[in-house]
Backbone as ProteinMPNN parsed JSONL, in Angstrom:
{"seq_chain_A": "XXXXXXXXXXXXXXXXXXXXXXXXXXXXXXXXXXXXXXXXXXXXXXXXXXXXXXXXXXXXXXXXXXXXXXXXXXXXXXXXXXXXXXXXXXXXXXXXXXXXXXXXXXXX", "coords_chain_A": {"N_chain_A": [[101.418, 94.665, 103.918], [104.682, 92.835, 104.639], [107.76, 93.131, 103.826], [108.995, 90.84, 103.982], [106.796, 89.032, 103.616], [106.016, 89.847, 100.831], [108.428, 88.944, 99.371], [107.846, 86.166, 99.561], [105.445, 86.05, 98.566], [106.357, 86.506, 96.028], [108.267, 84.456, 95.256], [106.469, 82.332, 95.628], [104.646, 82.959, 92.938], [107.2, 82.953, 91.06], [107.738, 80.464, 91.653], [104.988, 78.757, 90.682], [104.863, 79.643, 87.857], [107.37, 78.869, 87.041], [106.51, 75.874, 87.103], [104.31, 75.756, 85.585], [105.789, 76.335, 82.799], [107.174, 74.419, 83.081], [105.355, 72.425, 82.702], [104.864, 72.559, 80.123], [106.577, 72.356, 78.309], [107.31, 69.779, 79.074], [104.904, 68.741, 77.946], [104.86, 69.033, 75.588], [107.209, 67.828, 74.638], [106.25, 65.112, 74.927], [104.406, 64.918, 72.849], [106.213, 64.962, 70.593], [107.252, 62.549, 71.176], [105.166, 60.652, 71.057], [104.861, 61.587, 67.955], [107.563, 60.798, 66.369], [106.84, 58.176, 66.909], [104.55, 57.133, 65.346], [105.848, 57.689, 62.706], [106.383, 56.741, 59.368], [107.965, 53.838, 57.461], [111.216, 54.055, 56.166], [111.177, 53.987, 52.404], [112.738, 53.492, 49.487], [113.014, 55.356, 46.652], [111.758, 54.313, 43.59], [111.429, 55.004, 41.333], [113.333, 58.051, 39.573], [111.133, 59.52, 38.43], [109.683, 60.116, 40.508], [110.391, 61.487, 42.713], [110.672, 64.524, 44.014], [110.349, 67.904, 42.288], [112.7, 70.262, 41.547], [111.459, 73.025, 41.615], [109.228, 72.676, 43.465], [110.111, 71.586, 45.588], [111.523, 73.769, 46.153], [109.236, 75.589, 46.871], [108.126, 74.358, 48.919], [110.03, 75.139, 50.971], [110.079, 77.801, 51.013], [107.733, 78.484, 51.895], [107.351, 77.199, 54.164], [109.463, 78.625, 55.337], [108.213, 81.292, 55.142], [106.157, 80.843, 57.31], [107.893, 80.294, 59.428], [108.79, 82.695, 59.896], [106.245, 84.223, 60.052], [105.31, 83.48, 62.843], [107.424, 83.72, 64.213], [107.588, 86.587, 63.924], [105.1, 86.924, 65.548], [105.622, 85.714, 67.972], [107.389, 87.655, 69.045], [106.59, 89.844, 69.346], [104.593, 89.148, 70.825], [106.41, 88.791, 73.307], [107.52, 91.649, 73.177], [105.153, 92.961, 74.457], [105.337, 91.812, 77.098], [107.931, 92.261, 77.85], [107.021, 95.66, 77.736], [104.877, 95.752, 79.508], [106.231, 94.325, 82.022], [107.988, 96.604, 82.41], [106.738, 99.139, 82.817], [105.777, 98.109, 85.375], [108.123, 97.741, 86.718], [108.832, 100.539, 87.054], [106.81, 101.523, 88.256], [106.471, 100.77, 90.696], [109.407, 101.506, 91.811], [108.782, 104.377, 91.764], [106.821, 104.315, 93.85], [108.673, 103.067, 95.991], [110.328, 105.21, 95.984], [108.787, 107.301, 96.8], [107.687, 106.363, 99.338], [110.489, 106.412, 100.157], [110.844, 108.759, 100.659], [108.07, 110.109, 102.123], [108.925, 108.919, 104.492], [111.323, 110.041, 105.46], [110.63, 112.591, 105.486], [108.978, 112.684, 107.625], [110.767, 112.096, 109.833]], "CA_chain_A": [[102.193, 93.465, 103.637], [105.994, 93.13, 105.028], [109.283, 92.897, 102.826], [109.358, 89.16, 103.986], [105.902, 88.55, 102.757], [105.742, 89.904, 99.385], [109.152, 88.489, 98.587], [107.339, 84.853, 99.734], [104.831, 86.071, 97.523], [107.072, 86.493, 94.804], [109.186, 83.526, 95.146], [105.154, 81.498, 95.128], [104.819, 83.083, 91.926], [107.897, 82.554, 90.67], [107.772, 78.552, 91.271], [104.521, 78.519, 90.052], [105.296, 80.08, 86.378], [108.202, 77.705, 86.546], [105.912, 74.815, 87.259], [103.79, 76.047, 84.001], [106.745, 76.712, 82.08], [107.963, 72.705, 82.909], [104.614, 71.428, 81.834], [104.268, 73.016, 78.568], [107.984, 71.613, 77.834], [106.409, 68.111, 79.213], [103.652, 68.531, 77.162], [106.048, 69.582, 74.182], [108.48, 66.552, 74.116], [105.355, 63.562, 75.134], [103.571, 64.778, 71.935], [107.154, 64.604, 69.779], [108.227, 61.199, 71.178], [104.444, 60.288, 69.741], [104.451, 61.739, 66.175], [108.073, 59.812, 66.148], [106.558, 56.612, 66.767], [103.854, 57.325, 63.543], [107.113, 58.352, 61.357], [106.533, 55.898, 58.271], [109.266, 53.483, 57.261], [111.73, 54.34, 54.6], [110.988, 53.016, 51.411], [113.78, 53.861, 48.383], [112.42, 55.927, 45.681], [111.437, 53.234, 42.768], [111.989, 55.644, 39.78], [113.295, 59.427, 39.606], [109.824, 60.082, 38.351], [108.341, 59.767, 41.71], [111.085, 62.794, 43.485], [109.646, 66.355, 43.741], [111.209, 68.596, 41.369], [113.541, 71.196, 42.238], [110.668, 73.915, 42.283], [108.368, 71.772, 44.082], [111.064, 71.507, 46.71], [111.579, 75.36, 46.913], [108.078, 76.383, 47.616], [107.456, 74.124, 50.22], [110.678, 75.474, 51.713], [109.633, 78.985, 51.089], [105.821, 78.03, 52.412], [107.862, 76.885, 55.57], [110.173, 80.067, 55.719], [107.801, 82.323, 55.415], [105.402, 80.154, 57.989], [108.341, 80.626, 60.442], [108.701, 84.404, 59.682], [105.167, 84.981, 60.662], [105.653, 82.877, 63.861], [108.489, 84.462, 65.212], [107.009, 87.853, 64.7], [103.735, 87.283, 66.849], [106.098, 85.681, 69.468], [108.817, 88.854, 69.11], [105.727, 90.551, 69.134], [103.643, 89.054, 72.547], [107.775, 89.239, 74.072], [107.418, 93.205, 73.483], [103.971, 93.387, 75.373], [105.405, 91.476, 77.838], [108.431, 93.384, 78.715], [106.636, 96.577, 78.274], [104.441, 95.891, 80.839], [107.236, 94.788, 83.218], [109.018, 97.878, 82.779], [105.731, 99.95, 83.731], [105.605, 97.832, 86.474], [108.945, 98.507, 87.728], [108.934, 102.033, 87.319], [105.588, 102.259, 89.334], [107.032, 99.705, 91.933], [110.605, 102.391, 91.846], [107.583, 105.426, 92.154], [106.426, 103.734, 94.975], [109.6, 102.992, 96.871], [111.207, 106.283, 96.347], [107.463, 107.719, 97.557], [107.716, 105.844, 100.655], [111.577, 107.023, 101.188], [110.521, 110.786, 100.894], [107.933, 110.16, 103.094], [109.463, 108.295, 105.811], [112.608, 111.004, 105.541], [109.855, 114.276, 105.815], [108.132, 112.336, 109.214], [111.132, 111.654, 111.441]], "C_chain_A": [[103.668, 93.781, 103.92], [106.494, 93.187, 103.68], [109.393, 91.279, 102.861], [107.847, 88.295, 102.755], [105.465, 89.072, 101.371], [107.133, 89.169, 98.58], [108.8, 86.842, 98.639], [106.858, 84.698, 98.752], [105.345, 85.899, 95.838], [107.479, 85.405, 94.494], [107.874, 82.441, 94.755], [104.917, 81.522, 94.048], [105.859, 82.626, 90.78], [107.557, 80.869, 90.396], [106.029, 78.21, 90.422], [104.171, 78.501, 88.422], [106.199, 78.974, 85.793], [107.334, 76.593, 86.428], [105.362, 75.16, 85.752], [104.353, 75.841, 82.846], [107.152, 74.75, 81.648], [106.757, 71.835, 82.529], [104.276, 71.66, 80.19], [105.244, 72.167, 77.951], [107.55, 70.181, 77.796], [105.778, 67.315, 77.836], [104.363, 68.43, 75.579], [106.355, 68.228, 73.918], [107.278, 65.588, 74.317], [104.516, 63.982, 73.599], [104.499, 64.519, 70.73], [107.498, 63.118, 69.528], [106.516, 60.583, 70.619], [104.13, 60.224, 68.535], [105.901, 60.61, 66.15], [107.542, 58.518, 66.08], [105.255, 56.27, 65.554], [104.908, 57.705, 62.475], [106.838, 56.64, 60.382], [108.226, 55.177, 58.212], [109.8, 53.825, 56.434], [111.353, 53.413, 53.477], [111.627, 53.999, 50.217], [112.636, 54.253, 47.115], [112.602, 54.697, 43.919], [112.429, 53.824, 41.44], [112.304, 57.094, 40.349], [112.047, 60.193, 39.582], [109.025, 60.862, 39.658], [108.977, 61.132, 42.848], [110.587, 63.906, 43.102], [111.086, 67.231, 43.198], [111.928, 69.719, 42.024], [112.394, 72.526, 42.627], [109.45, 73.543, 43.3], [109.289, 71.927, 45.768], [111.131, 73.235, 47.186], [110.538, 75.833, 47.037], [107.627, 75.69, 48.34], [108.637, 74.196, 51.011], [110.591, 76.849, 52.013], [108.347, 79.309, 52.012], [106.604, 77.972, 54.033], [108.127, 78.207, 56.261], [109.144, 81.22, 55.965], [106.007, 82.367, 56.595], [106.109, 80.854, 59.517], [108.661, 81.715, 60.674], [107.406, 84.956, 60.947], [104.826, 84.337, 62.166], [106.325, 83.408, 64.101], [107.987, 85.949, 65.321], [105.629, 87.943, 65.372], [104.412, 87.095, 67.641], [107.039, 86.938, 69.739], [107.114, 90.073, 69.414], [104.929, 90.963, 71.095], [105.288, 88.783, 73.623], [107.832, 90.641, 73.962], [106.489, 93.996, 74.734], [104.445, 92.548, 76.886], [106.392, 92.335, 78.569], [107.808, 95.231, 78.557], [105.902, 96.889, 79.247], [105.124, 95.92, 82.038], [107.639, 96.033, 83.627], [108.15, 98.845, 83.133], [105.629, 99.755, 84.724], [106.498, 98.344, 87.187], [109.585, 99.938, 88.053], [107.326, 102.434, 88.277], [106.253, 101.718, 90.78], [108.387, 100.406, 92.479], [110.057, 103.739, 92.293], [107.514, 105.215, 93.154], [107.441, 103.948, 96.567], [110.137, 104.54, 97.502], [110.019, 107.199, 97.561], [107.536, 107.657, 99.193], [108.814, 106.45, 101.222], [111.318, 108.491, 101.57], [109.901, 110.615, 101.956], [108.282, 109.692, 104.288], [110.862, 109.155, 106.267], [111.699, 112.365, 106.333], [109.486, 114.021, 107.444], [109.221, 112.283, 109.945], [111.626, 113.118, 111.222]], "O_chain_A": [[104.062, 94.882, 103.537], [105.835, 93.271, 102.644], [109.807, 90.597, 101.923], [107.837, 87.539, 101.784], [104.452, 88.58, 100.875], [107.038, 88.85, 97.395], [109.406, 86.149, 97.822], [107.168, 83.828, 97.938], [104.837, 85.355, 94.857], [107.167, 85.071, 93.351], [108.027, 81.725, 93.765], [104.826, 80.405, 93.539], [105.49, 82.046, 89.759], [107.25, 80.268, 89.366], [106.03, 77.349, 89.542], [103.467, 77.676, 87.84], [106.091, 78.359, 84.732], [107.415, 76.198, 85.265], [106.04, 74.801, 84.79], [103.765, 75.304, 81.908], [107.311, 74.121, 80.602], [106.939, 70.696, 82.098], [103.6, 71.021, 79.384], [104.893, 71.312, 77.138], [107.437, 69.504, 76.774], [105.905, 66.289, 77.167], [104.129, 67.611, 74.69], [105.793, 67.567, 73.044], [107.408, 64.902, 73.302], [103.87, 63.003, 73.227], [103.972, 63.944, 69.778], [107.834, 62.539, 68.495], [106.644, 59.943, 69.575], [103.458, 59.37, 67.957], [105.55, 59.454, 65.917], [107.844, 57.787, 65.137], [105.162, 55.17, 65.009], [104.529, 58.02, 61.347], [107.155, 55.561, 60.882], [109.273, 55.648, 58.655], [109.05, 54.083, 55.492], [111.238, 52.198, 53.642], [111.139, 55.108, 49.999], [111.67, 53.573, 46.769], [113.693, 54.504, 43.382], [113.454, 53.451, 40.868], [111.748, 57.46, 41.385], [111.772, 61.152, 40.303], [108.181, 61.755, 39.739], [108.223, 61.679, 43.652], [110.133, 64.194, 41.995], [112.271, 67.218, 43.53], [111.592, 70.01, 43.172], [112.414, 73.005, 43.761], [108.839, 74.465, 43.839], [108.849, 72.382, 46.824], [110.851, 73.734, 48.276], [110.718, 76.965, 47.484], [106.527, 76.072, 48.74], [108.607, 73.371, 51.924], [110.953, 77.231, 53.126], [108.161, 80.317, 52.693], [106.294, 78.769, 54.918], [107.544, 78.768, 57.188], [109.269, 81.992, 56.916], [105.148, 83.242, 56.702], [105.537, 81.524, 60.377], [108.905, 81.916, 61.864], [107.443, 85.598, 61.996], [103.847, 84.889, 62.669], [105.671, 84.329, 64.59], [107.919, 86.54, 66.398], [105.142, 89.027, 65.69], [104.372, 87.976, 68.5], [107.388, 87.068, 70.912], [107.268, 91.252, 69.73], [104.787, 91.877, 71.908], [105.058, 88.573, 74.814], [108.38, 91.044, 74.988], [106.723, 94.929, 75.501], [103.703, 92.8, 77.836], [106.101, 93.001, 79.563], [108.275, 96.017, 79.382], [106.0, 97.941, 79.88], [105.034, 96.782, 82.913], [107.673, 96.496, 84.767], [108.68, 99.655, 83.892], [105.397, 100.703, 85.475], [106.267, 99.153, 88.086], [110.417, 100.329, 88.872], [107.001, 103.507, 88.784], [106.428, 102.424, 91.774], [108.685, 100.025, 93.611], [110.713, 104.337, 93.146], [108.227, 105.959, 93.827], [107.225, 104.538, 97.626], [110.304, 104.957, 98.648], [110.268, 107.591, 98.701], [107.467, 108.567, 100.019], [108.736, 106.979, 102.33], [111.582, 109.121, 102.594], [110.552, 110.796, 102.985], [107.761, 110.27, 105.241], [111.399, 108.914, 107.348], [111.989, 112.938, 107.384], [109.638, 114.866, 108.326], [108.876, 112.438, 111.116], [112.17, 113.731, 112.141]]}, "name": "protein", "num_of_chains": 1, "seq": "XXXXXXXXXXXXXXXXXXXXXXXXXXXXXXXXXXXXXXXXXXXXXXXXXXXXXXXXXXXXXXXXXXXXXXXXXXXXXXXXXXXXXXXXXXXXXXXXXXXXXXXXXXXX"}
């Protein structure tokens, strides 16, 4: 494979990831602008009775917090496995190159 055609290759890749990347986002915001349009109307709290109490309020902000805790570390998590693979890659793909310069230096 040339230098022209793997960087084609690359650049195919590339737009196709992007393409992926712009439907998930798609997909993202068309399912938001639907739950908006189910959002209930306001309706003014009758009596105090009927408001969630101050601890009521902090454990379903805690419940949240510690919801988005364990969410961010699987994604911080499958973002580690991702660049560690890169960086194997481009140290085999740097292997490779230098490989090729040695030999193409030893032959002429």
């Amino acid at each position: 494979m040339t230098y022209l055609e793997t960087l084609g290759k690359l650049q195919e890749q590339s737009l196709e990831a992007l393409k992926q990347v712009q439907a998930t986002q798609l997909a993202a915001l068309t399912t938001i602008g639907e739950l908006v349009s189910t959002v209930p109307p306001f309706r003014s709290a009758s009596t105090v009775a009927s408001l969630p109490t101050f601890a009521e309020l902090a454990e379903l902000n805690a419940a949240f917090v510690r919801s988005l805790l364990e969410q961010q570390n699987a994604y911080a998590s499958q973002l580690t496995g991702v660049f560690t693979a890169t960086q194997k890659n481009v140290v085999e793909a740097a292997e490779r190159v230098v490989q090729t310069a040695a030999t193409t230096a030893t032959a002429k």
